[in-house]
C-alpha positions as CSV (number, residue, x, y, z in Angstrom):
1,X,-12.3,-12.7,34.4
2,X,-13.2,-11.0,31.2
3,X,-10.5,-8.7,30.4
4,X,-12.5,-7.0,27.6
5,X,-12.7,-3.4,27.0
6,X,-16.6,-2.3,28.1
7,X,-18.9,-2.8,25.2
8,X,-16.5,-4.8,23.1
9,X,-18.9,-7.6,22.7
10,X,-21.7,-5.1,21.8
11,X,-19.7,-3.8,19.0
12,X,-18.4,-7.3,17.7
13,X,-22.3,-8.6,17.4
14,X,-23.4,-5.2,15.3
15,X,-20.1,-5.4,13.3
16,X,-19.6,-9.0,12.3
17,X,-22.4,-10.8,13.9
18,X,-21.3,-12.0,17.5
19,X,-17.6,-12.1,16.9
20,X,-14.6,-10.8,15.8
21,X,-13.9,-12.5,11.8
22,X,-11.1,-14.7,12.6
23,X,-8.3,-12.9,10.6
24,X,-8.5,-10.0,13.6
25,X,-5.8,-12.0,15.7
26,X,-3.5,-11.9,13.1
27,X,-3.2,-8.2,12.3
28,X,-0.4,-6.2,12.6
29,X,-2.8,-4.1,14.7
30,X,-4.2,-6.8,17.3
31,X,-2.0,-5.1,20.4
32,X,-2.1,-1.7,19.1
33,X,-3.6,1.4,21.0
34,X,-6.8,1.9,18.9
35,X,-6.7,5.8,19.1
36,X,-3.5,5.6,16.9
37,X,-5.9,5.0,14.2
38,X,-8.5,7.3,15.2
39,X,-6.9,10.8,16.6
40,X,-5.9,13.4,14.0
41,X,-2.4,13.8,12.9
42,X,-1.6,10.2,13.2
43,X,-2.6,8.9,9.8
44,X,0.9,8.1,8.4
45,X,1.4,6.3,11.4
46,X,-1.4,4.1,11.6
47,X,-0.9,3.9,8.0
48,X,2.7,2.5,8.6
49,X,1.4,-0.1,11.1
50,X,-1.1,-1.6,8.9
51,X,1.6,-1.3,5.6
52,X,3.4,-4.6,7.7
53,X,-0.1,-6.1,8.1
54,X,-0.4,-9.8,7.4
55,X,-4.3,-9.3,7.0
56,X,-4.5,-6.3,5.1
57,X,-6.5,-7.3,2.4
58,X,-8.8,-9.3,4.6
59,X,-9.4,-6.1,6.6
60,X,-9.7,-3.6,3.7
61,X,-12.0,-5.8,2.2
62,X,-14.3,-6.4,5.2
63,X,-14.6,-3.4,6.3
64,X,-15.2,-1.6,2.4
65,X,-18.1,-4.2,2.4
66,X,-19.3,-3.3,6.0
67,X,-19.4,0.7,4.7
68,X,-21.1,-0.4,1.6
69,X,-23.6,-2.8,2.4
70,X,-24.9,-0.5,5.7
71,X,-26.5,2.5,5.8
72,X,-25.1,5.4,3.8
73,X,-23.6,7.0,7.3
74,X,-21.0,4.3,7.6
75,X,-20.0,5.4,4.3
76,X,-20.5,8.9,4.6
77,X,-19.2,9.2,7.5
78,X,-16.3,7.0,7.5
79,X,-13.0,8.2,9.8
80,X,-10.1,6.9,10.6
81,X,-7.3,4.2,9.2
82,X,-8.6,0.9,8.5
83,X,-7.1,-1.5,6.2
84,X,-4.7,0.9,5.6
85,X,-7.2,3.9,4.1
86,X,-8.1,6.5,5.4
87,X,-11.9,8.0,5.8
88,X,-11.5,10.0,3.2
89,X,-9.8,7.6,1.3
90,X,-12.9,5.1,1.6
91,X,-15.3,7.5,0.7
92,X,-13.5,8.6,-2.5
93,X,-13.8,4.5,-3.2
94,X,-17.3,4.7,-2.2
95,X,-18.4,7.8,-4.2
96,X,-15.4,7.7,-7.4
97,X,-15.5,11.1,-9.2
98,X,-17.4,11.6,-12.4
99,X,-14.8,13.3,-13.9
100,X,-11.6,14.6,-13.3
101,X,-12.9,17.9,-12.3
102,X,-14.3,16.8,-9.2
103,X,-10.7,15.3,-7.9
104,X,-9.3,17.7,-5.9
């Protein structure tokens, strides 16, 4: 019996080509509820689940390269914690300030 969530093998093969990289398993967020790190007002706690994260750096760095290397609505668009940034957080990384006037 598959016991995966509707569409979850749809997503895997546009994301990362068929399946889930192999680090995923691992993560501190692997049994997590996935609307803690997309619902408004929950930031610091997603935040503090992925700050114990085994894979962190794994998961910042794939999914930075997954924003940058798609089109420019996965980076523009960007919501939500993953790898322990937030949307806004990626795009500043994604589109850096050209001078310190533009930091808000």
């Amino acid at each position: 019996m598959n016991t995966e969530p509707h569409g979850y093998r749809v997503l895997m093969k546009l994301l990362f080509g068929g399946e889930p990289p192999a680090w995923r398993d691992r993560a501190a967020c692997a049994d997590a509820d996935p609307s803690l790190f997309h619902t408004a007002g929950r930031t610091a706690a997603a935040k503090a689940v992925c700050a114990t994260c085994p894979v962190l750096a794994e998961c910042r760095e794939n999914q930075l390269s997954w924003e940058a290397n798609g089109p420019a609505r996965y980076r523009d668009n960007a919501f939500g914690v993953v790898g322990g940034l937030s949307g806004a957080e990626r795009r500043r990384i994604h589109y850096p300030a050209r001078n310190a006037k533009d930091v808000a």
